[in-house]
C-alpha positions in Angstrom: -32.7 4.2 163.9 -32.7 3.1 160.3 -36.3 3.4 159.1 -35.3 4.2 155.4 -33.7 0.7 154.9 -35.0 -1.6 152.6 -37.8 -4.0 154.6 -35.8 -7.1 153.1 -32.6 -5.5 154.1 -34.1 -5.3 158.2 -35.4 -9.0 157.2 -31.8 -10.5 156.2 -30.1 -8.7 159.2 -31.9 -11.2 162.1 -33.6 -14.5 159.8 -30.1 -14.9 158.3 -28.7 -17.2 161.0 -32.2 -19.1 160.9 -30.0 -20.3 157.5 -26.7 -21.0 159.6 -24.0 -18.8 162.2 -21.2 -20.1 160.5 -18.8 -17.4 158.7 -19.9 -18.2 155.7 -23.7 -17.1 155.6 -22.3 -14.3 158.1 -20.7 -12.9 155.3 -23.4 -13.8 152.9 -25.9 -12.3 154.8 -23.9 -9.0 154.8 -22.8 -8.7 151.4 -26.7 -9.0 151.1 -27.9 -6.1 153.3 -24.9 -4.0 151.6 -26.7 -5.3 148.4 -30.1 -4.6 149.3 -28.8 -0.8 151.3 -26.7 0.6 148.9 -27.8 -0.9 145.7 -24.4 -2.9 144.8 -23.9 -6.0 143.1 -22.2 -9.0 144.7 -21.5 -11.9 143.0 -18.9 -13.6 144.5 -16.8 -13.3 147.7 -13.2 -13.8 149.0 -12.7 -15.3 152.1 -9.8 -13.5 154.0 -7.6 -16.7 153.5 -7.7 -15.7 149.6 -10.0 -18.7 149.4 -13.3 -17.9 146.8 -16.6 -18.9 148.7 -18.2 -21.0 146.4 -21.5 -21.8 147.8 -22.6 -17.7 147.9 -25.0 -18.1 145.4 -26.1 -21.5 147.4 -26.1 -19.9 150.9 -28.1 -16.7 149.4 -30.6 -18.7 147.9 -31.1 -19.8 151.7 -31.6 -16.8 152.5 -34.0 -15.7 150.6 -36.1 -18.6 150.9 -36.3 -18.0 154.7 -37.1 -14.2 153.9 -40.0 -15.3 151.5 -41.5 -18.2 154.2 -40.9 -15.3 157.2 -43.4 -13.0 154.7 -45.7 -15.7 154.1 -49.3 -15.1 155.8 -51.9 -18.0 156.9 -54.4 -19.1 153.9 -57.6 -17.4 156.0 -55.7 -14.2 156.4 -58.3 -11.1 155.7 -61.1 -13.3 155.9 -64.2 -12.5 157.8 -65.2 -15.4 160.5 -68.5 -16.0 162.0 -68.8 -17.8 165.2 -72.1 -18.4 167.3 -71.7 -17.8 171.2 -71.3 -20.8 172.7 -69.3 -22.6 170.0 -66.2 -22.1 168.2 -65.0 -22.5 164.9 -61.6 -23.9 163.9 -59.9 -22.6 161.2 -57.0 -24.7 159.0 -54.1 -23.0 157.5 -53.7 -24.7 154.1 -50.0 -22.5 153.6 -48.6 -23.8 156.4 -46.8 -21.4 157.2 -46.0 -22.3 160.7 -49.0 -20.5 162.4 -47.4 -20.9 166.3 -45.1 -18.4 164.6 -47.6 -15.8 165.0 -47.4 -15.5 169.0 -47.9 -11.8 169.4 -51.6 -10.3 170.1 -51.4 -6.7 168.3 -55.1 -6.3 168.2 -58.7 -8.0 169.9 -61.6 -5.9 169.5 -64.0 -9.0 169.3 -62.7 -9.8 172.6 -62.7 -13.5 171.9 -60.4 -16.2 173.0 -58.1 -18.5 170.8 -55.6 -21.5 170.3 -53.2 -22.3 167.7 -52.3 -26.1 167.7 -50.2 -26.6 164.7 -51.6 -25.5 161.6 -55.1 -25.0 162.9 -56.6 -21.7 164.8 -59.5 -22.6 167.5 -61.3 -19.1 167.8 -63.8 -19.2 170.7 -66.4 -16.0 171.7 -66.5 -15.3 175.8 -70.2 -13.9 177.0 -68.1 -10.7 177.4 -67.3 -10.9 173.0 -68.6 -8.0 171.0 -70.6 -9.0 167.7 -67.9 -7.4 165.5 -63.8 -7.0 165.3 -60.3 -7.7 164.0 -58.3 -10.0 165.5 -54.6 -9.4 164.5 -51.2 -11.5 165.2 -47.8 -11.2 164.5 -44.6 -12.9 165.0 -42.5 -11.0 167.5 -39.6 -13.0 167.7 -36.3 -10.5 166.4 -39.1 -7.6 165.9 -37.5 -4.3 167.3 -35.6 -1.2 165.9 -32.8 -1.5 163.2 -30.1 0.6 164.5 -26.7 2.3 163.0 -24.3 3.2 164.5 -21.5 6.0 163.1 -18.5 7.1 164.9 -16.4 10.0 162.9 -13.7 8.1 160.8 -15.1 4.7 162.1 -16.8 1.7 160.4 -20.5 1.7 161.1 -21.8 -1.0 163.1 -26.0 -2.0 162.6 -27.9 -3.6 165.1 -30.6 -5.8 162.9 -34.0 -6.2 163.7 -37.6 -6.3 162.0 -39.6 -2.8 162.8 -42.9 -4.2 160.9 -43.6 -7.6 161.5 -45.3 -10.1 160.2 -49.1 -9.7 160.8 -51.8 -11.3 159.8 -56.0 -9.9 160.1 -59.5 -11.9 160.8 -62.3 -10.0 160.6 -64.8 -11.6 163.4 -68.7 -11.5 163.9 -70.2 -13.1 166.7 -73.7 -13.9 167.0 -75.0 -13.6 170.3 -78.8 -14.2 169.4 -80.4 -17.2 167.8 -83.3 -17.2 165.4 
Protein backbone atom coordinates (compact mmCIF):
# COMPACT_ATOMS: atom_id res chain seq x y z
CA UNK A 1 0.00 0.00 0.00
CA UNK A 2 1.35 3.45 -0.63
CA UNK A 3 -0.20 5.62 2.05
CA UNK A 4 2.82 8.12 2.19
CA UNK A 5 2.23 9.30 -1.52
CA UNK A 6 1.35 12.62 -2.17
CA UNK A 7 -2.83 12.93 -2.24
CA UNK A 8 -2.43 14.60 -5.73
CA UNK A 9 -0.05 11.98 -6.74
CA UNK A 10 -3.01 9.01 -5.82
CA UNK A 11 -5.42 11.74 -7.63
CA UNK A 12 -3.36 11.83 -11.11
CA UNK A 13 -2.90 8.01 -11.11
CA UNK A 14 -6.92 7.24 -11.90
CA UNK A 15 -8.62 11.08 -13.07
CA UNK A 16 -5.81 11.23 -15.60
CA UNK A 17 -7.56 9.34 -18.35
CA UNK A 18 -10.82 11.44 -17.48
CA UNK A 19 -8.25 13.95 -19.65
CA UNK A 20 -7.60 11.27 -22.46
CA UNK A 21 -5.99 7.16 -22.78
CA UNK A 22 -4.04 8.12 -25.55
CA UNK A 23 -0.01 7.78 -25.04
CA UNK A 24 0.43 11.02 -24.80
CA UNK A 25 -1.40 12.02 -21.44
CA UNK A 26 -0.30 8.27 -20.35
CA UNK A 27 2.98 9.60 -20.27
CA UNK A 28 2.03 12.91 -18.98
CA UNK A 29 0.20 11.67 -16.28
CA UNK A 30 3.33 9.61 -15.26
CA UNK A 31 6.01 11.94 -15.57
CA UNK A 32 3.44 13.82 -13.11
CA UNK A 33 3.09 11.22 -10.34
CA UNK A 34 7.11 10.77 -10.69
CA UNK A 35 6.96 14.66 -10.28
CA UNK A 36 4.61 14.78 -7.51
CA UNK A 37 6.50 11.19 -5.60
CA UNK A 38 9.93 11.91 -5.91
CA UNK A 39 10.09 15.60 -6.12
CA UNK A 40 11.61 15.96 -9.83
CA UNK A 41 11.19 18.37 -12.36
CA UNK A 42 9.74 17.55 -15.82
CA UNK A 43 9.57 19.91 -18.33
CA UNK A 44 9.53 18.36 -21.44
CA UNK A 45 9.28 14.72 -22.74
CA UNK A 46 10.72 12.54 -25.60
CA UNK A 47 8.55 10.34 -27.20
CA UNK A 48 10.39 6.94 -27.97
CA UNK A 49 10.31 7.85 -31.75
CA UNK A 50 12.94 10.76 -30.71
CA UNK A 51 9.89 12.95 -31.38
CA UNK A 52 9.54 16.06 -28.49
CA UNK A 53 5.82 15.98 -27.08
CA UNK A 54 4.91 19.30 -27.45
CA UNK A 55 1.56 19.70 -25.92
CA UNK A 56 3.03 18.40 -22.13
CA UNK A 57 2.58 21.52 -20.73
CA UNK A 58 -1.09 21.59 -22.61
CA UNK A 59 -2.03 17.94 -21.58
CA UNK A 60 -0.70 18.72 -17.80
CA UNK A 61 -2.73 21.68 -17.53
CA UNK A 62 -5.63 19.04 -18.17
CA UNK A 63 -4.72 17.39 -15.71
CA UNK A 64 -4.72 19.43 -13.14
CA UNK A 65 -7.82 21.08 -13.98
CA UNK A 66 -9.61 17.66 -13.53
CA UNK A 67 -7.60 17.15 -10.15
CA UNK A 68 -8.82 20.72 -8.91
CA UNK A 69 -12.78 20.08 -10.22
CA UNK A 70 -12.38 16.19 -8.59
CA UNK A 71 -11.47 18.35 -5.15
CA UNK A 72 -14.15 20.72 -5.51
CA UNK A 73 -17.05 20.37 -2.79
CA UNK A 74 -20.87 21.53 -3.19
CA UNK A 75 -21.51 25.36 -2.24
CA UNK A 76 -23.78 24.03 1.03
CA UNK A 77 -21.01 21.78 2.14
CA UNK A 78 -20.63 22.17 6.20
CA UNK A 79 -23.70 23.86 6.47
CA UNK A 80 -26.33 23.06 9.05
CA UNK A 81 -29.98 22.26 7.45
CA UNK A 82 -33.28 22.36 9.14
CA UNK A 83 -36.12 20.54 7.75
CA UNK A 84 -39.70 20.16 9.48
CA UNK A 85 -41.13 16.47 9.38
CA UNK A 86 -43.34 16.25 6.87
CA UNK A 87 -41.60 18.53 4.26
CA UNK A 88 -38.37 18.70 2.63
CA UNK A 89 -36.08 21.19 1.77
CA UNK A 90 -34.06 21.40 -1.54
CA UNK A 91 -30.88 22.50 -1.52
CA UNK A 92 -28.98 24.18 -4.93
CA UNK A 93 -25.37 23.69 -5.55
CA UNK A 94 -24.25 27.11 -6.85
CA UNK A 95 -20.36 25.37 -7.61
CA UNK A 96 -21.66 22.93 -9.72
CA UNK A 97 -19.57 20.73 -9.14
CA UNK A 98 -21.44 17.77 -10.52
CA UNK A 99 -23.24 16.76 -7.32
CA UNK A 100 -24.51 13.06 -8.94
CA UNK A 101 -20.76 12.63 -8.45
CA UNK A 102 -21.18 12.20 -4.87
CA UNK A 103 -22.97 8.68 -4.99
CA UNK A 104 -21.46 7.03 -1.97
CA UNK A 105 -23.47 7.18 1.51
CA UNK A 106 -20.46 7.24 4.20
CA UNK A 107 -22.55 8.55 6.94
CA UNK A 108 -26.71 9.05 7.99
CA UNK A 109 -27.17 9.66 11.51
CA UNK A 110 -30.32 11.82 10.85
CA UNK A 111 -31.69 8.93 9.26
CA UNK A 112 -33.36 10.91 6.48
CA UNK A 113 -33.87 10.24 2.96
CA UNK A 114 -32.51 12.17 -0.26
CA UNK A 115 -32.25 12.85 -4.08
CA UNK A 116 -29.83 14.53 -6.13
CA UNK A 117 -31.22 15.65 -9.56
CA UNK A 118 -28.59 17.65 -11.21
CA UNK A 119 -27.33 20.35 -9.25
CA UNK A 120 -30.03 20.28 -6.62
CA UNK A 121 -30.08 17.89 -3.26
CA UNK A 122 -33.94 17.05 -2.08
CA UNK A 123 -33.39 16.11 1.65
CA UNK A 124 -36.53 14.56 3.07
CA UNK A 125 -36.98 13.43 7.11
CA UNK A 126 -38.82 9.74 7.56
CA UNK A 127 -41.11 9.45 11.00
CA UNK A 128 -38.21 7.19 11.96
CA UNK A 129 -35.52 10.65 11.43
CA UNK A 130 -33.72 11.76 14.58
CA UNK A 131 -33.83 15.58 15.40
CA UNK A 132 -29.97 15.91 14.88
CA UNK A 133 -27.00 14.36 12.43
CA UNK A 134 -24.46 14.49 9.64
CA UNK A 135 -25.19 13.41 6.44
CA UNK A 136 -21.94 12.67 4.59
CA UNK A 137 -21.22 11.69 0.64
CA UNK A 138 -18.53 10.96 -1.37
CA UNK A 139 -17.65 9.97 -4.84
CA UNK A 140 -16.53 6.42 -4.92
CA UNK A 141 -15.91 5.94 -8.31
CA UNK A 142 -11.67 4.91 -8.60
CA UNK A 143 -11.61 5.15 -4.61
CA UNK A 144 -9.52 2.09 -3.31
CA UNK A 145 -5.85 1.45 -2.20
CA UNK A 146 -2.79 2.84 -4.10
CA UNK A 147 -0.57 -0.11 -4.45
CA UNK A 148 3.35 -0.68 -5.36
CA UNK A 149 4.60 -3.23 -6.48
CA UNK A 150 8.68 -4.10 -6.18
CA UNK A 151 10.33 -7.13 -7.39
CA UNK A 152 14.28 -7.35 -6.63
CA UNK A 153 16.16 -5.81 -9.67
CA UNK A 154 12.70 -5.04 -11.32
CA UNK A 155 10.80 -1.88 -12.27
CA UNK A 156 8.06 -1.07 -9.95
CA UNK A 157 4.64 -1.23 -11.15
CA UNK A 158 1.67 1.05 -9.04
CA UNK A 159 -1.75 0.27 -9.14
CA UNK A 160 -3.54 4.00 -8.78
CA UNK A 161 -6.45 4.66 -6.87
CA UNK A 162 -7.83 7.45 -4.41
CA UNK A 163 -7.68 6.12 -0.55
CA UNK A 164 -9.57 9.40 0.75
CA UNK A 165 -12.21 10.58 -1.36
CA UNK A 166 -14.01 13.25 -1.95
CA UNK A 167 -16.60 13.97 0.80
CA UNK A 168 -18.70 16.39 1.51
CA UNK A 169 -20.82 17.09 5.37
CA UNK A 170 -24.55 18.54 6.15
CA UNK A 171 -25.21 18.98 9.48
CA UNK A 172 -29.14 18.19 9.76
CA UNK A 173 -31.92 19.10 12.43
CA UNK A 174 -35.20 17.89 12.12
CA UNK A 175 -38.10 19.25 13.86
CA UNK A 176 -40.59 16.78 14.76
CA UNK A 177 -42.83 19.11 16.90
CA UNK A 178 -44.68 22.26 15.88
CA UNK A 179 -45.29 25.32 17.92
Amino acid sequence: PLPAMSIKAKYISVLWKYVGTDADTQTVAQAMIWQEANGLTINSIVRPNGISLSNYQEIQMKINQVVADYQKKPSFSGETVKVNLGESVTLTDTNNVGLDRFDGRFQNTADVDWVINGNTMKITPKSTSKTSGVLRLAKTLDAGTPVAYRLEGQQAVMAGAIDDPNSFDLKLEVIKTGE
